[in-house]
C-alpha positions as CSV (number, residue, x, y, z in Angstrom):
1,X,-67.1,8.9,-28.7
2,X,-65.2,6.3,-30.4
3,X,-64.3,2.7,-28.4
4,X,-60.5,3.4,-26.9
5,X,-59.6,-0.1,-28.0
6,X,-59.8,-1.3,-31.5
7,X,-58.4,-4.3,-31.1
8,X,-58.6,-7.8,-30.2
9,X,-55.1,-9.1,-30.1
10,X,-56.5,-12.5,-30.2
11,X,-58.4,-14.7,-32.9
12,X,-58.9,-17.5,-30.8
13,X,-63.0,-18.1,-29.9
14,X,-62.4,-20.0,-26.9
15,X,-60.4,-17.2,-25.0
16,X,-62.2,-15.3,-22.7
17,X,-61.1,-12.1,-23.7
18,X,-62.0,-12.7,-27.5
19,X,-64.6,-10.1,-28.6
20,X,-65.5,-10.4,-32.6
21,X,-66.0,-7.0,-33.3
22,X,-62.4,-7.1,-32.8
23,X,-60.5,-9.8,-34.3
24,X,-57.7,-8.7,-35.8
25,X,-54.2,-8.7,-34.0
26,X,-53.1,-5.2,-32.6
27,X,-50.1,-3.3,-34.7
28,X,-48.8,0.3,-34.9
29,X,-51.7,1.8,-36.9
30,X,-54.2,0.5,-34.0
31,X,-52.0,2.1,-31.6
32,X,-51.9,5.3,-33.3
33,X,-56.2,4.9,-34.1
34,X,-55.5,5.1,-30.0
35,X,-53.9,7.9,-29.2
36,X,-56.4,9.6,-31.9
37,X,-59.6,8.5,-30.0
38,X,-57.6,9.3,-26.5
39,X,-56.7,12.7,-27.5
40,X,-60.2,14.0,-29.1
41,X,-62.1,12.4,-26.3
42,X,-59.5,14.6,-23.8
43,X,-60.4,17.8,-26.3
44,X,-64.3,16.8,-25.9
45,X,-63.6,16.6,-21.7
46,X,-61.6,20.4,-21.7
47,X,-64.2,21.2,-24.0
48,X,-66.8,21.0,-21.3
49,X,-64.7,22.3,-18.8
50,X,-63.8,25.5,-20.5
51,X,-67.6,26.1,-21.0
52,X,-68.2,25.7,-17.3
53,X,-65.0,28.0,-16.8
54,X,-67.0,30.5,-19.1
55,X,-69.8,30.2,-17.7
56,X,-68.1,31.1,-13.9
57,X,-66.5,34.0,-15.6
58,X,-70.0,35.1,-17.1
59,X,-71.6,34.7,-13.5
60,X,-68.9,36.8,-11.9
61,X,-69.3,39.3,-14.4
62,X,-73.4,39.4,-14.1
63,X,-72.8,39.8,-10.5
64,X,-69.9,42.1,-10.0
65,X,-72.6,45.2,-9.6
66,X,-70.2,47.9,-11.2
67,X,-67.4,46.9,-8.7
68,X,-64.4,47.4,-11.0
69,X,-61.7,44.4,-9.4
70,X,-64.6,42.1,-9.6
71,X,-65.2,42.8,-13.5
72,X,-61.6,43.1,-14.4
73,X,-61.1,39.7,-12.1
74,X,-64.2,38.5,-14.3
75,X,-62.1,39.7,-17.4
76,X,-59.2,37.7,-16.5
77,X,-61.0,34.8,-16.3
78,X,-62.3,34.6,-19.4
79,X,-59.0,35.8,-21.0
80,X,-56.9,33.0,-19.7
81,X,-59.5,30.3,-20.3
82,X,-59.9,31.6,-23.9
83,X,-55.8,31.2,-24.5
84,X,-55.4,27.9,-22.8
85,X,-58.6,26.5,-24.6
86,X,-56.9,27.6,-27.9
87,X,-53.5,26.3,-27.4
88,X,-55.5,22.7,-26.4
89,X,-57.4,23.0,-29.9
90,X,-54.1,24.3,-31.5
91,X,-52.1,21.0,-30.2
92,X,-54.8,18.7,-31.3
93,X,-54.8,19.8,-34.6
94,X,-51.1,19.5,-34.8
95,X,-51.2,15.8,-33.0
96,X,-54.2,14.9,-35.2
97,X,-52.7,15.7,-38.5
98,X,-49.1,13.9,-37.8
99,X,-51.1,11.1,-36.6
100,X,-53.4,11.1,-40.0
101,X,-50.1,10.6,-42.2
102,X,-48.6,7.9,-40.0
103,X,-52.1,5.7,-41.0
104,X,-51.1,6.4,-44.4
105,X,-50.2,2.8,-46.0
106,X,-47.6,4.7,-48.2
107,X,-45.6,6.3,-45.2
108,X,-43.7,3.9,-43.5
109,X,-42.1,4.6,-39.7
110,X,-39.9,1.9,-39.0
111,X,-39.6,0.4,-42.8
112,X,-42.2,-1.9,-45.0
């Protein structure tokens, strides 16, 4: 996982808060380096979730003993985590790659 913050905002050694791994003033492309590192350590969280979900689904299958409700329940499970895991990886990409051309230098928001 990368650091949430990536910058300092201050350049002055004898503030408290100054860290020099960070020491350059905060601007738009640090907060949009944010909102990338937020959003792909969120995808890395409901990635781990969705394989615990899977993993339920997989234990109620192993032990639904030919009971058809409990496999079709079992079934389910796995079928909604499966769409809701891909519409998470499907809006990442999307956010990921709008966020990719705003760090552009040649793409400009709000003007040069």
């Amino acid at each position: 996982m990368k650091p949430l913050i990536v910058c300092n905002g201050t350049t002055d050694t004898t503030n408290p808060s100054y860290n020099p791994l960070f020491v350059h003033d905060c601007g738009f492309n640090d907060l949009i380096v944010l909102s990338q590192n937020l959003i792909t350590d969120l995808v890395l969280i409901s990635t781990l979730l969705a394989t615990m979900a899977f993993i339920y689904a997989a234990v109620l299958l192993l032990t639904s003993g030919g009971n058809p409700s409990k496999k079709d329940e079992a079934k389910k499970v796995f079928t909604k985590v499966l769409i809701g895991y891909l519409w998470i990886l499907g809006a990442w990409l999307l956010v990921y790659t709008i966020s990719t051309v705003l760090l552009k230098t040649q793409f400009y928001l709000l003007g040069p």
